[in-house]
N, C-alpha and C positions, 0 to 999 in steps of 0.2 A: 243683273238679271235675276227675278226671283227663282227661287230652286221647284224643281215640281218632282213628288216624291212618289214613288211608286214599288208597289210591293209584288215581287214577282216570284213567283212558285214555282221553282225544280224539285221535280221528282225524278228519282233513277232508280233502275233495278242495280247500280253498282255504287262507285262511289260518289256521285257527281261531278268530278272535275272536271268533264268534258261541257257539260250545263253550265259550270261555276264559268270555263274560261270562254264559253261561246258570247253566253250573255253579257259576260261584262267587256268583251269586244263590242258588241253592240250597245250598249250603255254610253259607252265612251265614245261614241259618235254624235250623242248629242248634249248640246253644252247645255247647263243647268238641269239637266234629268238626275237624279239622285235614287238609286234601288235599294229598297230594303231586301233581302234575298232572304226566302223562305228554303230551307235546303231539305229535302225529305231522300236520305242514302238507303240504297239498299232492300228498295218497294220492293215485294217480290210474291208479297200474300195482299189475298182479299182485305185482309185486316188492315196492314199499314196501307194499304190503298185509300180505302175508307179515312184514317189518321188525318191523309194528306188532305181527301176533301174536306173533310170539316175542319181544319188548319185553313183552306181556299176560301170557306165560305165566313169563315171567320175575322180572313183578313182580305176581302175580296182585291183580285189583280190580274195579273198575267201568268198564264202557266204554260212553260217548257217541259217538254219529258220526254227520257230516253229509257223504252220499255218496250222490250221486245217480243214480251208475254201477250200474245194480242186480246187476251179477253181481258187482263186489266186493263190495258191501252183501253180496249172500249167501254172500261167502266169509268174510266177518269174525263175519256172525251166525253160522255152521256151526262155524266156529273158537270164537269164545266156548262157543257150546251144550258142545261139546266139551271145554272146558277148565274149565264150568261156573264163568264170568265171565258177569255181568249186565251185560247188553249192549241199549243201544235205540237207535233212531234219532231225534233231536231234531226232524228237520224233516218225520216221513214223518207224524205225526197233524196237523199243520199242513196241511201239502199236502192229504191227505185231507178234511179239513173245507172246504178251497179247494175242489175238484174236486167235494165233493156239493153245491156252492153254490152256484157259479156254472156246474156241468154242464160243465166244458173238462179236458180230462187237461194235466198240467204239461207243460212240455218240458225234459227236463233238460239244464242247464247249469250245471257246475262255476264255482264262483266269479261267477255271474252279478252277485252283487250289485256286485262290483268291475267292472264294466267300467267304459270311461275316459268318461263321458255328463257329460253337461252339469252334471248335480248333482256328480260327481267333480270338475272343473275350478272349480264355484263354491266347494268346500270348501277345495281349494288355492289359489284365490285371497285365500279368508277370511283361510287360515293365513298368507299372505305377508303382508296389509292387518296382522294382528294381531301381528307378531311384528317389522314396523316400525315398531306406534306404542306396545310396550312403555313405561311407566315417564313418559309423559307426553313423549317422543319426535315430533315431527313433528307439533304441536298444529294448525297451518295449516291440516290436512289432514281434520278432525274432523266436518267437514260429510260425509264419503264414510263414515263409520262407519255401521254400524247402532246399535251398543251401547256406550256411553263408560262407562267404571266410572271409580270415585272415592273411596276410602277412606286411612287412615292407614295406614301402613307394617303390614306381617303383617296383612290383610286377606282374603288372596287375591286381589288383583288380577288377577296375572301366572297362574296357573294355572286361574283360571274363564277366563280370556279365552282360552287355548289352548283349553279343551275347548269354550268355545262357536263357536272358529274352525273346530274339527273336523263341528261340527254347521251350520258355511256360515252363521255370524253375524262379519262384521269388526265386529274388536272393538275399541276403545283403550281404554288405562288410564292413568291418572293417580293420584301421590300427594297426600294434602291436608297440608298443611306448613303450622302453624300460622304465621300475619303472613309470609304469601308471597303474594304476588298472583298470582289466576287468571290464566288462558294467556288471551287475550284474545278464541280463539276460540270460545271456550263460550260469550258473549255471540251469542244471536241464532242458537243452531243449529236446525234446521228438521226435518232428517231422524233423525237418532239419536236414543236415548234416551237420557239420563244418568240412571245408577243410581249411590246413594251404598251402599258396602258397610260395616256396621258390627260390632264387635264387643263384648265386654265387655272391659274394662280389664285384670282378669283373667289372659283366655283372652291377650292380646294381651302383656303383661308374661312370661308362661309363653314364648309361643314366641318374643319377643325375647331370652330369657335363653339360650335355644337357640343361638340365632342368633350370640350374642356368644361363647358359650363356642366355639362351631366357628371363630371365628376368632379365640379369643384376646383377646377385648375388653377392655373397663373393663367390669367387674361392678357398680362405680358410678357409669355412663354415668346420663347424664339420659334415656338413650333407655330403659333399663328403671325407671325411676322410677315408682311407682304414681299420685304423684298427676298428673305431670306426664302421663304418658298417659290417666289419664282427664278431665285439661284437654285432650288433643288430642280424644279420641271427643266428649267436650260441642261444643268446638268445632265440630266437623265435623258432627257432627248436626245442629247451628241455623242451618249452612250449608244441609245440604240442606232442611232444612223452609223457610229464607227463598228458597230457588231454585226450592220446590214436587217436587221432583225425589223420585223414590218411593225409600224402605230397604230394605234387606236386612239382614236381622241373621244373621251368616254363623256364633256363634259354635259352636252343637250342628247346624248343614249341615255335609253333603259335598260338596264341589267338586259333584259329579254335581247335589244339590237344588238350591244355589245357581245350579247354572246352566238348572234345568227353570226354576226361576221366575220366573229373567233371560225365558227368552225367552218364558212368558206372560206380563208386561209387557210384553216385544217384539210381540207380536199384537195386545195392546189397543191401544198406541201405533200403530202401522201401519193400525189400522182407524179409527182417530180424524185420522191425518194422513191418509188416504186422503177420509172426511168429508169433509174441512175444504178439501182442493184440487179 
C-alpha cells in the first residue's frame, strides 16, 4: 500500500503533549498515512502565532491547537480559513460538553495541567524511587515500592517501570536469573505488588539477537540460544505461579497496555490490602 504523507501542525500555549499524543492516536488509525508533525510549544504571543502561520503556509496541512487565549485561537482560525488549512481546536468541544454539564464557564489557563501540585511532585518522586531501584538495585528498599516487576532479560522491565513512574507508580524491577537466589527482601512484602512479566521464547531470542549485534557480541552466546531461553521463561513462570504473584505476557503489548494492566492489578491489590489492615 503506498504511504500518503501528510503534514500536520500543532500549536500549543503549553507543551504539546496532549496534540503530540491525540494526533498520533488518530494517525495510527489509518494504515499507510504517515505525519510529518510540525510542533509549535508554548504559542502564547501574537508573535509566535504569526511563527506558526507562516510555518502552515509554508508547509500547507492539517492544524490541531490547544489555546486557550481566544483572540489568538481566532487569529490562527482566520489565518487557517484563509489559507484554506483544516484547522480545529482539540480542547474547545471538551470544554463545551464541561460547561453544558456542570453549568460553570472554564477559566482559561495555559498550561494548567502542568502546574507544580501535589500530584506533579508525586510523579517525580515516583520517577526518582524508580530509576534507583533499576535492574534489581537497592532490593532492601522494596517494601516503599508500589509495583516490583520481575521478568527474564528483554522483558521490558526497565521501560514499563519508567512509564509507570511517570504515571506516580514507584516502581522496582528485578531480573529473574536462572539458579540465583532471590533478594531476600521479596520474602514477606506487604505493600507492593509483585508482577512476573513474560514473554515468548521467540519474541525474547529476536530482541536478544538485537541486542548482541549492537554491541558486537557472540552470536553463539548461550544468552540467544533457543532452548536455553525458553528453560529461563519455563523457569520463571513456575516461579511466579509457586509465589502466587499475577503474569503479564508482554509479547504482542505495548509498553503503554503493559503498563494500563500493571496498574489495574495495582487497584485490586490496594483494595484488598486496604481490607485486610
Amino acid at each position: 500500500m503506498p504511504r500518503h504523507h501528510i503534514n500536520l501542525h500543532l500549536v500549543s500555549d503549553a507543551t504539546g503533549e496532549t496534540l503530540i499524543a491525540v494526533s498520533r492516536a488518530v494517525v495510527a488509525q489509518y494504515e499507510g498515512v504517515c505525519s510529518q508533525e510540525h510542533v509549535y510549544p508554548m504559542a502564547r504571543s501574537v508573535a509566535q502565532i504569526d511563527k506558526a502561520i507562516a510555518a502552515i503556509e509554508a508547509a500547507p496541512g492539517m492544524v490541531l491547537f490547544t489555546l486557550v487565549d481566544l483572540e489568538l485561537a481566532h487569529r490562527l482560525t482566520e489565518a487557517c480559513a484563509r489559507l484554506g488549512a483544516p484547522c480545529l481546536s482539540v480542547l474547545a468541544p471538551i470544554i463545551n460538553l464541561f460547561e453544558s454539564y456542570i453549568g460553570v464557564a472554564a477559566t482559561p489557563r495555559p498550561g494548567a495541567q502542568h502546574t507544580l501540585n501535589a500530584d506533579y511532585f508525586r510523579r517525580i518522586d515516583a520517577l526518582n524511587f524508580t530509576m534507583m531501584h533499576d535492574d534489581g538495585q537497592h532490593s532492601e528498599t522494596y517494601e516503599a515500592a508500589d509495583v516490583v516487576l520481575m521478568g527474564v532479560s528483554r522483558t521490558s522491565k526497565t521501560p514499563t517501570s519508567i512509564y509507570l513512574a511517570n504515571r506516580g507508580v514507584k516502581t522496582a524491577n528485578l531480573p529473574f536469573v536462572p539458579n540465583t537466589p532471590l533478594p531476600k527482601s521479596l520474602e514477606g512484602l506487604r505493600n507492593p505488588l509483585v508482577v512476573g512479566l513474560l514473554a515468548s521464547p521467540e519474541r525474547i531470542v529476536h530482541i536478544r539477537q538485537n541486542r548482541l549485534a549492537s554491541l558486537n557480541g557472540d552470536p553463539g552466546s548461550p544468552y540467544v540460544d533457543q532452548r536455553a531461553v525458553a528453560d529461563e521463561v519455563a523457569q520463571s513462570r513456575k516461579l511466579f505461579a509457586d509465589r502466587g504473584w499475577p503474569t503479564i505476557d508482554v509479547t504482542r503489548r505495548s509498553i503503554e497496555e503493559t503498563a494500563a494492566a500493571i496498574i489495574d492489578l495495582h487497584k485490586l491489590h490496594k483494595m484488598k490490602f486496604i481490607s485486610a489492615t
